[in-house]
Structure formats: structure tokens, C-alpha cells
C-alpha positions as CSV (number, residue, x, y, z in Angstrom):
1,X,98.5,69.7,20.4
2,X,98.8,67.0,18.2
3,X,100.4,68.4,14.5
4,X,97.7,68.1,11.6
5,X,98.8,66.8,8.3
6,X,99.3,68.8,5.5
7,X,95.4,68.7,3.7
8,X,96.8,68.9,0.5
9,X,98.4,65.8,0.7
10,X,95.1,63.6,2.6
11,X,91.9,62.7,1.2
12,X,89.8,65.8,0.9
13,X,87.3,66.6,4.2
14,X,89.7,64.2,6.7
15,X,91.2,67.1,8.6
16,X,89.1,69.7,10.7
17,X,89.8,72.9,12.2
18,X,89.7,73.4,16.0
19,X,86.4,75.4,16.0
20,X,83.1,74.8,15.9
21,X,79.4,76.5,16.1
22,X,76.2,74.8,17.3
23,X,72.5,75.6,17.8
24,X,69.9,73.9,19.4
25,X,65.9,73.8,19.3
26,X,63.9,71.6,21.5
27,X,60.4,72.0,20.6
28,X,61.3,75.8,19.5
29,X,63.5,77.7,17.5
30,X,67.0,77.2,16.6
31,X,68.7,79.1,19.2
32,X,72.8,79.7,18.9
33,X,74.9,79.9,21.7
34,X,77.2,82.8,20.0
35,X,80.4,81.5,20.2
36,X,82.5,78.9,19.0
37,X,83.5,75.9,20.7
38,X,86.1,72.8,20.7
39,X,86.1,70.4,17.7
40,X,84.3,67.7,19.5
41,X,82.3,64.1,19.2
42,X,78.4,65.2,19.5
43,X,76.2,63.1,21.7
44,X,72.8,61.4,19.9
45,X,70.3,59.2,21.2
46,X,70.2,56.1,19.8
47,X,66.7,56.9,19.2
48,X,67.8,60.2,17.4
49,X,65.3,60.7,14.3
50,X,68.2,61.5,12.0
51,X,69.1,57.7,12.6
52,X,66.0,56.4,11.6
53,X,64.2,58.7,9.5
54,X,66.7,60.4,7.6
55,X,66.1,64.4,9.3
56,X,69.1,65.4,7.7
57,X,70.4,68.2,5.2
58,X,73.9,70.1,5.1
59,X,75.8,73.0,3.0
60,X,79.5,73.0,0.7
61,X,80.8,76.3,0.7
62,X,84.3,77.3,0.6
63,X,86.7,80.0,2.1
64,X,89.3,80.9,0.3
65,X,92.5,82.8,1.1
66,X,93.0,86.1,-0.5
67,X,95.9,87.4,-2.3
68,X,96.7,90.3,0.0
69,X,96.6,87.7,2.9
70,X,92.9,87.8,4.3
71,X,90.4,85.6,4.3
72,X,86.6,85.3,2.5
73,X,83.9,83.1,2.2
74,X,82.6,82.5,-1.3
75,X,78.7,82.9,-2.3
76,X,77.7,82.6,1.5
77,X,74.5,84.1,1.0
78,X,73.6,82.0,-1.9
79,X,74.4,79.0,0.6
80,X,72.3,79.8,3.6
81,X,69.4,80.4,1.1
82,X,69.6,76.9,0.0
83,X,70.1,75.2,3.0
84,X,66.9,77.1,4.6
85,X,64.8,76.0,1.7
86,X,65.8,71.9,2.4
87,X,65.5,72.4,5.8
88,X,61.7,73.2,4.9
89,X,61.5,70.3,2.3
90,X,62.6,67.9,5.2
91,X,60.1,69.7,8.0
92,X,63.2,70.3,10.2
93,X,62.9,73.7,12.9
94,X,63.3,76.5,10.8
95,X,66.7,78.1,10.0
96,X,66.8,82.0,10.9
97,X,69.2,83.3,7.9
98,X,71.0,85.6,9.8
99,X,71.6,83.0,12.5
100,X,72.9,80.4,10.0
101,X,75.2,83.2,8.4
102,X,76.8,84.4,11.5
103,X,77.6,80.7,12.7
104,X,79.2,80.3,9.6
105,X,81.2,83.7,10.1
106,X,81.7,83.2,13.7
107,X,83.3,79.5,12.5
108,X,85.4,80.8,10.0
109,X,86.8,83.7,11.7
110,X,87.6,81.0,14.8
111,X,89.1,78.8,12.4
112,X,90.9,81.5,10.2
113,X,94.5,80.4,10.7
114,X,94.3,76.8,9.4
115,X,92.6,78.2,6.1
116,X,95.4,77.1,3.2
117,X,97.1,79.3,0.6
118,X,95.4,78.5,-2.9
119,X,95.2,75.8,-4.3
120,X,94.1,75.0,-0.9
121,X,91.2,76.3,0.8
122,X,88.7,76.1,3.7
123,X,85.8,73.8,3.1
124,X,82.5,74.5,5.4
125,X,80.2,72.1,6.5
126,X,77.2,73.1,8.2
127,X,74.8,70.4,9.1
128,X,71.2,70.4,10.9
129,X,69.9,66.9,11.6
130,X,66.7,65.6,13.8
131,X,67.6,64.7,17.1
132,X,64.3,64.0,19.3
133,X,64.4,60.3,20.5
134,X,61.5,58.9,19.0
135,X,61.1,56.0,17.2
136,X,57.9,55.6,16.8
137,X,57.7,59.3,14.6
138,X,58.0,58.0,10.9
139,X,55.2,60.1,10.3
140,X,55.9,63.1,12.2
141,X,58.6,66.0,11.6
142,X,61.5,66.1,13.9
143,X,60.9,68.7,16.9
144,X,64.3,68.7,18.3
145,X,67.2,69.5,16.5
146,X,70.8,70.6,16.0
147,X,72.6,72.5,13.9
148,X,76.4,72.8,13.5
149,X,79.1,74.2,11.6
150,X,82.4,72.5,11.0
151,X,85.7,73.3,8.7
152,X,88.1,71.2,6.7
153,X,91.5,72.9,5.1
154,X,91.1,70.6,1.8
155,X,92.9,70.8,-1.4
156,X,91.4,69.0,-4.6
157,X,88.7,67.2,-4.6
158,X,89.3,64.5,-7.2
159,X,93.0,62.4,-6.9
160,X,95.6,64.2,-8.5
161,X,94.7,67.4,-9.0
162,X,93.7,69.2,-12.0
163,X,93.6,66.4,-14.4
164,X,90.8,65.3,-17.2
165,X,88.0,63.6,-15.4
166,X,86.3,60.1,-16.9
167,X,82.4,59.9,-16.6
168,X,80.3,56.8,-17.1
169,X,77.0,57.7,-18.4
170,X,74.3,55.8,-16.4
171,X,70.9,55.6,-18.3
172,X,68.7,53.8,-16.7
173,X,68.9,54.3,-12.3
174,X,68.1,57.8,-11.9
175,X,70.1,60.1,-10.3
176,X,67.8,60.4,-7.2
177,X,63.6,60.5,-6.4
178,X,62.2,64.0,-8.5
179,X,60.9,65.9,-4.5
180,X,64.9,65.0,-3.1
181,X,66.3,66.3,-6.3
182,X,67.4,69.7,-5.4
183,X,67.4,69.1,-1.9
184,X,70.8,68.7,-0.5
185,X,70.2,65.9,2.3
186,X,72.0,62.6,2.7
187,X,69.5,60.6,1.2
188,X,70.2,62.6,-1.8
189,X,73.9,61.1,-2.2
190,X,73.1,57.6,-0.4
191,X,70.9,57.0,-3.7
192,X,73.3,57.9,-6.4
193,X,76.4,55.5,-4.4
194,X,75.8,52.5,-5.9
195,X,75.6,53.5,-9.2
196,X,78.6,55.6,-9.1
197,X,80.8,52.4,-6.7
198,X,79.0,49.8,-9.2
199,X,80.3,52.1,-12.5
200,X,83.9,51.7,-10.6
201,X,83.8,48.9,-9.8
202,X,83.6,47.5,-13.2
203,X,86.3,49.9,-14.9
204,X,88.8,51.6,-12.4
205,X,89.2,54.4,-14.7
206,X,85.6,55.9,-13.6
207,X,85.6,59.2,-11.7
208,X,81.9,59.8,-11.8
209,X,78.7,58.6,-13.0
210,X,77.3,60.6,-15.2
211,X,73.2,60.6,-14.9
212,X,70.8,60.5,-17.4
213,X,67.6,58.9,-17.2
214,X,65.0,58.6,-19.6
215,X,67.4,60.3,-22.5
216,X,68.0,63.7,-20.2
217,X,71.7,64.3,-18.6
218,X,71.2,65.6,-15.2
219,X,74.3,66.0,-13.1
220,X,76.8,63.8,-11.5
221,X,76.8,62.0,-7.9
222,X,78.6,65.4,-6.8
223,X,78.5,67.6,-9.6
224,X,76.4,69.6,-12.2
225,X,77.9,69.3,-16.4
226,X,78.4,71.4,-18.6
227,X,79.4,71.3,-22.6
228,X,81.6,74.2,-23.7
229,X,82.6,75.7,-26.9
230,X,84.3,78.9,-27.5
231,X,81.2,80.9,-27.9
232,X,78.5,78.9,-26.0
233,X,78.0,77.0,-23.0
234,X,75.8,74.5,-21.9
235,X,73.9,72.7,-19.4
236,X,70.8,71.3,-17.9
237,X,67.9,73.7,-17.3
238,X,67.1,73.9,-13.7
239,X,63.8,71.4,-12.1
240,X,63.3,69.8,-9.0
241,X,65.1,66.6,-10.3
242,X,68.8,67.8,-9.8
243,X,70.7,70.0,-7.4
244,X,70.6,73.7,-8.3
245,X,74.7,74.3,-7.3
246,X,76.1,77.5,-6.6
247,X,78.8,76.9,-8.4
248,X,77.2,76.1,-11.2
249,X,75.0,79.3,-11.0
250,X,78.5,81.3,-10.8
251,X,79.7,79.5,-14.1
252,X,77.0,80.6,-15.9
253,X,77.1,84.3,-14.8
254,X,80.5,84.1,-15.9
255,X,79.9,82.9,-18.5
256,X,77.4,85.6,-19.4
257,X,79.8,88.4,-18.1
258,X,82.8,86.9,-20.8
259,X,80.5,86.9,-23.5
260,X,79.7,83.0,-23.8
261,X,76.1,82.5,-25.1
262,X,74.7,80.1,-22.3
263,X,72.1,77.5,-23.0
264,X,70.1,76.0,-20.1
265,X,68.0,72.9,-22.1
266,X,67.6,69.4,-22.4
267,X,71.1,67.1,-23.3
268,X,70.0,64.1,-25.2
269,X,73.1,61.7,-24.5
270,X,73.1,61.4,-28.1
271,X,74.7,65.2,-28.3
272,X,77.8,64.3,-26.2
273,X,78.9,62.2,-29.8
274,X,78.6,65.3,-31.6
275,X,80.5,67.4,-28.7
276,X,83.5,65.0,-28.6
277,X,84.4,66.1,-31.5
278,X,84.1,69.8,-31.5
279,X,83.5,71.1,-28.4
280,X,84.3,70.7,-24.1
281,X,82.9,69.4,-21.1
282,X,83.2,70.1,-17.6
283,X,82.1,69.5,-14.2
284,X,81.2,72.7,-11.6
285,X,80.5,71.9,-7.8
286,X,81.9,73.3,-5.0
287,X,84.6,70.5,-3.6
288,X,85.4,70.1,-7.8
289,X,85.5,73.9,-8.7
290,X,85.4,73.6,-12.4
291,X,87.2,70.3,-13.8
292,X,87.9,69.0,-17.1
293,X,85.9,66.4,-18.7
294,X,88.4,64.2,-21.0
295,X,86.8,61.0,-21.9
296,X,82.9,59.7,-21.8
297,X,81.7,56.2,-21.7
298,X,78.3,56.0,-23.4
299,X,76.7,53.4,-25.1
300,X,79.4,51.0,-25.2
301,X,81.6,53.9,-26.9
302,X,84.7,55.9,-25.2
303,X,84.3,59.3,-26.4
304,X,87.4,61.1,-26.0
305,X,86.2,64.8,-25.3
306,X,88.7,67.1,-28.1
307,X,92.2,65.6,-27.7
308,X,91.3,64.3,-23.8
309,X,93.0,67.1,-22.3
310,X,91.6,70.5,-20.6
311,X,90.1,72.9,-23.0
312,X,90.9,76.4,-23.1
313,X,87.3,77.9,-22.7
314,X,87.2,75.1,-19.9
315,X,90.5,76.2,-18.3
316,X,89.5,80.1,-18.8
317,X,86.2,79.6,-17.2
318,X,88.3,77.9,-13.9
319,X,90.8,80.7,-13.7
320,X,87.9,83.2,-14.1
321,X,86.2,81.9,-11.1
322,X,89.2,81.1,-9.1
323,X,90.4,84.5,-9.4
324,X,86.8,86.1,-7.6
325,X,87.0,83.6,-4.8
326,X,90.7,84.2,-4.2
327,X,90.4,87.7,-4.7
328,X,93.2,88.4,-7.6
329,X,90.9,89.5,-9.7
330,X,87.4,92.3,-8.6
331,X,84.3,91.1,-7.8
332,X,81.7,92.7,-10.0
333,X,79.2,90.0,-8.7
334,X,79.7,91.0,-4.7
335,X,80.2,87.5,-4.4
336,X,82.8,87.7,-1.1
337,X,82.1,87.7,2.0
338,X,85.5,89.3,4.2
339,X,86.5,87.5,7.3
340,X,88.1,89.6,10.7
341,X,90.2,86.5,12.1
342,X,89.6,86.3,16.0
């Protein structure tokens, strides 16, 4: 067997693990076979609705090595809710919960060798997409279907680890169309690319774009923002408009649970002036964890976010969560899920 390179040192989500889990429907339910299987190419039709009419949705979750050596998946249950809810936005077969949750299990466990020591860990894909060969069924839900679950051993997300992020703020594209908002499907992404490879484009020193249409931050191309101080956090209140991440759900629960006041409102852009001088910001997805915000470009101004370096209630709010999903610290939220390797 060819030797894998080292995922902390390649582009995160380039790597996979050996094992994977699949279900099919044709015309029925989602039915899983109950084991995993090779890594492998899948076979499509070139008529395959995905290809044509966008049937697709996925998940981002993470394992994560513990200290004492094991292994555990992080908010699984919280994922497999989300992903049955856009399956049902996009009319795809209906995900069974408990089917969906033991492919991801069943995948993991497979895979449970190849899951890195932190600041590594075990990125999980899983994917359903629309798979009848039909072309003329623009109109009509996809029938057929498959569903799979894939891993990556990733490290961080953005080049060069833990390091101050710089955001464009993009006022006038929205982020995506108000029904795909909080749905996690590709079309969701493929809108916000352009903005975010234009915004690059034009000053290399763009990570992300931040979005904020009609005078109201949303979120990122891949993450949700938050501004920090060292009593209060804040970010966007939840709508169909923008994602509704995990991670960002976990931030503000422990936020709660260390005392922060947390504010879920409107953000005029105008605030993050105000903020640069005072206060933090941060991004929160799964792939980014919780990273630093250092310098904002709104308006024609750079705002430099405190002294352009990683804030403490930021960097407190990181450890906090890293410590649950790594399990050096307890888990008053039950937010675990242990692994038996196979």
C-alpha cells in the first residue's frame, strides 16, 4: 500500500482514509449495506440528476483524538439533524437518522487508525446526491439516490495555522438565494465563489469574504462571525439566509456556560469601526474551529481588529472548545460521541 502523506502538511480534505459507507434507494428508502467498504471511484450516469439539477447536500463534522488515546466524534447528533432537514429542502429520499448516524460510526470506527493526534483530526464527509438518469426531470425530485460517508485526516483549515485571518466585507452580492441559505448543498458554496476568488484576486491578502448585504453581516463563504469582548459576544441571529453551524451553536453555549453575555442581532457594517478599536472578532465553522479575525477591509478602510493579533476572550473561547472535542477537559454538554475502533 502506497504511504499517505503527512495531512498536516497537504491542503486540508486531499487525503482520505481507506473506508467508506454507502446506501442506496432506487425508487424507496435509503437502505445501507452495514459495513464499510474500499475507498473507491463511484460510478454515475452521465444523466445522473446531481449533474444537472443540482440533488446535492453534504455534512462537516469532525473526529477528534482524545487525550487518553481513543477516539470521538464531535456534535454528531447535531449533524445528522441538519443534514436530514436539507435533504428535505432538496426533495431527496429521506434520511433515516439512525441509519445516517451508524454510517458515520461504522466509517469512523473503520477508519480509526488514520485519525491524527491534535492539532490534527478526522474530518467526515457524508454526501447524498440524486442519481436517477433523467434528464428531462428539472421539475421533478430525484427518486434514486446515494448516500456516502467518506474521511479525511486534516490539520488546519486556513494556510498556516493559527494565525489572524483577513476578511473583505462584500456589500452588495449576497451571500447566497434566502430558501439555500441554511441549507448545506453545493449550490450553496458555488454562489458565494466568485465573490470570495474575485475579493482575492484583487488583494492577495484576503482569506475570506465577509457577507453583508443590504447593511446586515451574515457569515463567510465557509464560516459564521462573531465580535468578542471580554464580557459579551456577538453574532448574527439565526434566519433562513445563512447557515445555522454547529460550531457556531457550540461557541455560543460556551460562551453562556463561561459567563459571556451573548447577543444574537443585526451587525450593521458600520459597528465593526467601533469594534476595531475595543473589542474581537472571530470566525467559528467546523474545518476553521474558532480563528482570529485581525484586519477588516470595509469601505475602502483596513480596520485592524485590537493590535491585529488573536485576542484573549478569542483564544479562551478556542481552547475552551478544543478541550470538549479532544476530551482534556469534561463534557457538561454530552457533546461526544465514543468510537470502539474495528
Amino acid at each position: 500500500m502506497t504511504a499517505k502523506p503527512d495531512p498536516l502538511t497537504v491542503p486540508f480534505g486531499t487525503v482520505f482514509c481507506d473506508w467508506m459507507t454507502t446506501a442506496r434507494a432506487d425508487g424507496g428508502p435509503l437502505v445501507y449495506g452495514g459495513a464499510p467498504e474500499p475507498f473507491g471511484d463511484l460510478s454515475l450516469s452521465p444523466a445522473a440528476h446531481v449533474l444537472h439539477y443540482g440533488s446535492s447536500v453534504f455534512e462537516g463534522l469532525k473526529a477528534h483524538r482524545q487525550v487518553d488515546g481513543s477516539v470521538a466524534i464531535f456534535r454528531l447528533d447535531s449533524h445528522v439533524a441538519r443534514m436530514v432537514t436539507s435533504a428535505a429542502c432538496l426533495r431527496l429520499p429521506e434520511i433515516d437518522p439512525s441509519m445516517l448516524r451508524q454510517m458515520t460510526i461504522d466509517t469512523v470506527a473503520a477508519n480509526a487508525d488514520e485519525v491524527p493526534d491534535p492539532p490534527g483530526s478526522l474530518y467526515i464527509r457524508p454526501t447524498l446526491v440524486g442519481t436517477g438518469a433523467d434528464i428531462g426531470a428539472a421539475a421533478h425530485p430525484a427518486p434514486s439516490a446515494l448516500l456516502f460517508v467518506v474521511n479525511s485526516p486534516v490539520g488546519d483549515y486556513f494556510k498556516g495555522g493559527i494565525r489572524p485571518l483577513t476578511l473583505q466585507v462584500e456589500s452588495s452580492t449576497p451571500r447566497t438565494v434566502p430558501q439555500f441559505g441554511m441549507v448545506k448543498c453545493a449550490a450553496n458554496y458555488a454562489m458565494a465563489l466568485g465573490s470570495t476568488l474575485d475579493a482575492m484576486a484583487t488583494n492577495e491578502a484576503v482569506d475570506q469574504v465577509l457577507f453583508a448585504s443590504d447593511g446586515d453581516i451574515t457569515e463567510t463563504g465557509a464560516s459564521n462571525f462573531f465580535l468578542a469582548g471580554d464580557e459579551r459576544i456577538v453574532t448574527r441571529h439565526l434566519d433562513e439566509s445563512f447557515l445555522h453551524g454547529v460550531t457556531r451553536d457550540s461557541v455560543i453555549q460556551l460562551a453562556r456556560h463561561l459567563d459571556y453575555d451573548v447577543e444574537e442581532r443585526a451587525i450593521d457594517p458600520e459597528e465593526l469601526v467601533d469594534w476595531a478599536e475595543r473589542g474581537e472578532a472571530f470566525l467559528s465553522g467546523t474545518a476553521a474551529g474558532v480563528t482570529p479575525v485581525g484586519t477588516i477591509l470595509y469601505s475602502g478602510k483596513t480596520l485592524t481588529i485590537g493590535d491585529g493579533q488573536p485576542g484573549p476572550n478569542t483564544l479562551r473561547l478556542r481552547q475552551a472548545l478544543t478541550e470538549i472535542q479532544t476530551g482534556a477537559a469534561p463534557d457538561p454538554f454530552n457533546w461526544r460521541t465514543p468510537i470502539t475502533s474495528t
